[in-house]
C-alpha positions as CSV (number, residue, x, y, z in Angstrom):
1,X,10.9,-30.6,-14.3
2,X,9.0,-33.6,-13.2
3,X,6.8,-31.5,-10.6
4,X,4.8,-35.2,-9.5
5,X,8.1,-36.6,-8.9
6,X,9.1,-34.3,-6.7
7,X,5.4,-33.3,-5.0
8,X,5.8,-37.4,-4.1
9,X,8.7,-37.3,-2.3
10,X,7.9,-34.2,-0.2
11,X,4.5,-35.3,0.7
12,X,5.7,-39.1,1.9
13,X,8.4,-37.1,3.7
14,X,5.8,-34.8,5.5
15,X,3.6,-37.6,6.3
16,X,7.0,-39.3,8.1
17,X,7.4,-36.8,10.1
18,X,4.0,-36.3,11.2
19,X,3.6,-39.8,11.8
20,X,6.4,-39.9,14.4
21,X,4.5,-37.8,16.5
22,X,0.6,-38.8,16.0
23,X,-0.9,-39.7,19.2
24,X,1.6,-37.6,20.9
25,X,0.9,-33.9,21.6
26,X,1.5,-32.1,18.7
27,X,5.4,-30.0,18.9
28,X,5.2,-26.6,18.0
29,X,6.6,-25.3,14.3
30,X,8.9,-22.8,15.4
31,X,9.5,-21.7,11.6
32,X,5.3,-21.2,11.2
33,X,4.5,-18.7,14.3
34,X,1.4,-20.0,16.4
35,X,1.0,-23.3,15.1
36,X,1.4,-26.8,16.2
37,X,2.3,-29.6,14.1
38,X,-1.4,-30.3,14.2
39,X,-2.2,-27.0,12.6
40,X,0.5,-27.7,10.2
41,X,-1.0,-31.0,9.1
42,X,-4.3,-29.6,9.3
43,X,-3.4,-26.8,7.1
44,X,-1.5,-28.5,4.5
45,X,-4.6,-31.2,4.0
46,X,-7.0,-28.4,3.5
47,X,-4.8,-26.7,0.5
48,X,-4.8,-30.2,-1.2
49,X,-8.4,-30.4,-1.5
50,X,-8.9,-26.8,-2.4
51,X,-6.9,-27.5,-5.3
52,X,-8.2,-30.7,-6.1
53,X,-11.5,-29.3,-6.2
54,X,-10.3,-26.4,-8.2
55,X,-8.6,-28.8,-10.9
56,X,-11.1,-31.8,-11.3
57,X,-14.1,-29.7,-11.1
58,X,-12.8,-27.0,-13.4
59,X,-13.3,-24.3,-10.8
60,X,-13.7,-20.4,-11.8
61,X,-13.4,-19.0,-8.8
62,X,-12.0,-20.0,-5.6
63,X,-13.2,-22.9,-2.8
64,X,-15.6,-22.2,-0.2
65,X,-13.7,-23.0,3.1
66,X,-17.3,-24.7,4.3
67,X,-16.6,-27.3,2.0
68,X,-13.6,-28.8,3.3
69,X,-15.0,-28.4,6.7
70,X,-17.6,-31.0,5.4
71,X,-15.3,-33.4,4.0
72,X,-13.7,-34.1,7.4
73,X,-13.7,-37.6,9.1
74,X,-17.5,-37.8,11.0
75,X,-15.6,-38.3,14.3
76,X,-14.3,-34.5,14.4
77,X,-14.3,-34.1,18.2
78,X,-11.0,-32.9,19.5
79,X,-9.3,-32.1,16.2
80,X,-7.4,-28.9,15.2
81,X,-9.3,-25.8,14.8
82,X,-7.4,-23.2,12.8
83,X,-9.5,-20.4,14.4
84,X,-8.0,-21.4,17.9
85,X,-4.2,-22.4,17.0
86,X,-2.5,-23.1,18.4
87,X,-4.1,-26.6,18.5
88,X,-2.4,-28.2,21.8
89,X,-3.0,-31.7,22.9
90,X,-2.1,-35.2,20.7
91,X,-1.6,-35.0,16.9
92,X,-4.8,-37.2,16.1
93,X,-3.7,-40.3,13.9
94,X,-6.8,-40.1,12.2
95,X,-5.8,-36.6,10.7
96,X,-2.3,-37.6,9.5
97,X,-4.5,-40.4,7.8
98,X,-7.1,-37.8,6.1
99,X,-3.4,-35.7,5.3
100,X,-2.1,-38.6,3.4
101,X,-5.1,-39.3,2.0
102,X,-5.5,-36.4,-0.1
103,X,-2.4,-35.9,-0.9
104,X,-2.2,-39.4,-3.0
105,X,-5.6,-37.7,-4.4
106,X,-3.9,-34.7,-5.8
107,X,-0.8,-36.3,-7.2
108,X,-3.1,-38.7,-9.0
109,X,-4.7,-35.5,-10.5
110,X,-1.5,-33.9,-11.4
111,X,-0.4,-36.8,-13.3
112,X,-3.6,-37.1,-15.1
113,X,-4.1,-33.7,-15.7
114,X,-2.6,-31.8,-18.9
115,X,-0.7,-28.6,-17.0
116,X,-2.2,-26.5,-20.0
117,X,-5.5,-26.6,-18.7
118,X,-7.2,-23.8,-17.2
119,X,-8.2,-23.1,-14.0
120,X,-8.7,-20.7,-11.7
121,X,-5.6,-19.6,-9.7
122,X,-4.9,-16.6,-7.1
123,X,-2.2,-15.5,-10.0
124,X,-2.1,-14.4,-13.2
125,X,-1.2,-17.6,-14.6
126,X,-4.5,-19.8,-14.6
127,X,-3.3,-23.4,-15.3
128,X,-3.5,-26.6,-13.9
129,X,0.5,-26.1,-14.0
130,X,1.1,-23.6,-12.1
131,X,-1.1,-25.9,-9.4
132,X,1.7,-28.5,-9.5
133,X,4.7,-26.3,-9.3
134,X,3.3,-24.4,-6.8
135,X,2.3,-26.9,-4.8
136,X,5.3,-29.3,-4.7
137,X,7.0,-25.8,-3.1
138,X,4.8,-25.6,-0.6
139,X,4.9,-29.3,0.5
140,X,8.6,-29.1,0.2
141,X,8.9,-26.0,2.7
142,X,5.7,-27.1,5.3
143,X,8.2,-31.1,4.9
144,X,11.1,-29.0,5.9
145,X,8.4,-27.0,8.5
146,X,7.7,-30.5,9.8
147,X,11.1,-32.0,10.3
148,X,12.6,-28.4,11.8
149,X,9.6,-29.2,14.8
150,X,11.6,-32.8,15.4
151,X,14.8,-31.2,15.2
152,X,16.0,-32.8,11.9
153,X,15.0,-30.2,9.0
154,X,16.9,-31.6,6.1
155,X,18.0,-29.6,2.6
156,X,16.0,-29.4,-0.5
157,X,16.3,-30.7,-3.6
158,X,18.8,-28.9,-5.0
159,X,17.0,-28.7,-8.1
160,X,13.7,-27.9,-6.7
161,X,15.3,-25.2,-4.5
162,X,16.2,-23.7,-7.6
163,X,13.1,-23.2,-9.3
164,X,11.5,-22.2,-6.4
165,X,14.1,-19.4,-6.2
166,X,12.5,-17.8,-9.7
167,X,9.6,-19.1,-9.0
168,X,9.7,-16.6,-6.1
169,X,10.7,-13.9,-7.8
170,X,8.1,-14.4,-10.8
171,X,5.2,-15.3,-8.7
172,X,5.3,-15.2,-5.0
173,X,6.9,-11.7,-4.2
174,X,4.5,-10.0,-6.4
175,X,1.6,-11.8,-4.6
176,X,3.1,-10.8,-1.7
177,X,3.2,-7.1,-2.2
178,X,-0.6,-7.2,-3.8
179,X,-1.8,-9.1,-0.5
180,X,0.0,-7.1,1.9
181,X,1.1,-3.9,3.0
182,X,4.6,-3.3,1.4
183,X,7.5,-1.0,1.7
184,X,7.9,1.6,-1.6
185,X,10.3,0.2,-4.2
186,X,13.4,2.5,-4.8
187,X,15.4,0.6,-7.0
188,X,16.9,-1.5,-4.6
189,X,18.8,-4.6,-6.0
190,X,19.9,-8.2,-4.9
191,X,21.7,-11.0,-6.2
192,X,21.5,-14.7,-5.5
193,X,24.2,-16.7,-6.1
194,X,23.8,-20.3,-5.9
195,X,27.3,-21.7,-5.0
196,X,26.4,-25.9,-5.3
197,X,25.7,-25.5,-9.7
198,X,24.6,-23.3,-11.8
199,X,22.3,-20.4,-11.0
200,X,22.1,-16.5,-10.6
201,X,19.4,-14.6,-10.3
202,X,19.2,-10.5,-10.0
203,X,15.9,-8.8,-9.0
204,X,15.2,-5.1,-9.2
205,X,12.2,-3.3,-6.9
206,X,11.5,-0.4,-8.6
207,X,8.6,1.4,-10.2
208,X,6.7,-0.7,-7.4
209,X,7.4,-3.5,-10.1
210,X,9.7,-6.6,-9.4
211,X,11.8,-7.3,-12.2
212,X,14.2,-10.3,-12.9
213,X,17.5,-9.7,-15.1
214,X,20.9,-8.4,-15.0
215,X,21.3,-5.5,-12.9
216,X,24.5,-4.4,-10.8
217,X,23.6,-5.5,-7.2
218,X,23.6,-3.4,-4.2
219,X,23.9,-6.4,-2.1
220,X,24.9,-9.8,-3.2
221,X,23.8,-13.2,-0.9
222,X,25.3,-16.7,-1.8
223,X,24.3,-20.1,-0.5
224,X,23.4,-23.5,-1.3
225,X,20.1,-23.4,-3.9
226,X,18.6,-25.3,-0.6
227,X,19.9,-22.1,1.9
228,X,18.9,-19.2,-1.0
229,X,15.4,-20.8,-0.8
230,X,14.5,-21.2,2.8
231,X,15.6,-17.8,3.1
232,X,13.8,-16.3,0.6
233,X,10.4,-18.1,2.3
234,X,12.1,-17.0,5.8
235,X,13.1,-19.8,7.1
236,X,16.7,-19.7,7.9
237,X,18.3,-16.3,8.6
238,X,20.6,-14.5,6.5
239,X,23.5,-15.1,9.0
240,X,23.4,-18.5,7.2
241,X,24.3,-17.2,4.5
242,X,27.6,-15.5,2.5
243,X,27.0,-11.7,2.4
244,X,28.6,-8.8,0.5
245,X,27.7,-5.1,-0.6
246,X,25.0,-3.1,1.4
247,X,23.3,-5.0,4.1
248,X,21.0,-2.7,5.3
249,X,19.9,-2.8,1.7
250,X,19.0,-6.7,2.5
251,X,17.6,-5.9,5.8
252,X,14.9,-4.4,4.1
253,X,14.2,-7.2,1.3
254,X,11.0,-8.9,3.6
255,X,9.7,-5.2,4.1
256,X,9.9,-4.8,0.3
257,X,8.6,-8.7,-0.2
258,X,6.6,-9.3,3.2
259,X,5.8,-12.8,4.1
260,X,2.6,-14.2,3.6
């Protein structure tokens, strides 16, 4: 998958939609609890740099938050603080700038940058690569964050959404349960079925392991490759969704895989 591509076109789409309310006060993200769209911008600038840092300057170990605190524009006064978010008042221009800014940064180093290379990650898998891939998912979701605060979230890439479905399974859940308190596996059992192409995917939580393959499903969920995604990083409910088999078995999937 061409990862810069796609991190391109989610970015310039975030920065639209911030831009259409800079200099107005910042709309709350109803689909990121607490925050404005300020935080969101604000948030989403910070990760860039964190893993620009990490990539061009062959990092070991995670980024000081200090650091990005002193790469911020000299004229500070007024703009979000994280610790005190909800950040109310106007979206400052200047920080939809200082978004867009290092956003170009980091696609320049993901396109320059052999995906092979290794870095230091929060996962098990410590490339440059898994950088990129994660990180156009998280520009797509916090773009679709962005647009769902004007009122006009639209779908995923269809392809994207895909990947991000097993990327979740293969990364992100089992980050999930490490970081946060989880419910005890007991072999419960979903399937996604992705009704716009091609795509299936069965997960097992047992053993207090998560485990893609082909296992009989207590409970089966099908949707768009767009709609399977935004659930699976909670965005849209599972009402949106086709349902069969044991629902109370879905009802606890985000206690067995809690949000982050």
């Amino acid at each position: 998958m061409d990862y810069v591509t796609h991190f391109h076109r989610e970015v310039q789409s975030f920065e639209a939609a911030a831009r259409r309310v800079a200099g107005e006060e910042a709309p709350d993200v109803p689909s990121c609890a607490g925050w404005t769209m300020s935080d969101l911008v604000l948030h989403l600038a910070g990760v860039h740099r964190v893993v620009t840092a990490v990539i061009e300057e062959r990092r070991s170990g995670p980024v000081n938050p200090a650091e990005l605190v002193a790469q911020l524009p000299s004229d500070t006064a007024g703009w979000p603080n994280p610790e005190t978010a909800p950040s109310r008042g106007p979206l400052p221009p200047g920080l939809v700038d200082w978004f867009a800014e290092g956003a170009a940064v980091l696609e320049g180093v993901f396109a320059t940058t052999d995906p092979a290379l290794e870095v230091w990650t929060w996962s098990a898998e410590r490339t440059a690569g898994f950088w990129s891939r994660m990180q156009v998912i998280e520009a797509a979701v916090h773009r679709w964050d962005a647009e769902n605060a004007l009122g006009e979230p639209q779908d995923m890439d269809a392809d994207l959404a895909a990947d991000a479905i097993r990327q979740t399974f293969e990364v992100m859940v089992p980050a999930r349960r490490a970081f946060k308190p989880a419910r005890p596996t007991a072999g419960e059992t979903y399937r996604f079925v992705r009704t716009d192409g091609d795509g299936e995917w069965a997960v097992r939580f047992a053993d207090e392991q998560v485990r893609l393959g082909d296992f009989p499903a207590d409970v089966t969920v099908s949707g768009t490759a767009s709609e399977l995604m935004l659930f699976l990083w909670e965005r849209i409910p599972a009402d949106r969704l086709t349902v069969s088999g044991d629902t109370q078995v879905l009802d606890r999937y985000f206690e067995l895989a809690p949000p982050i």
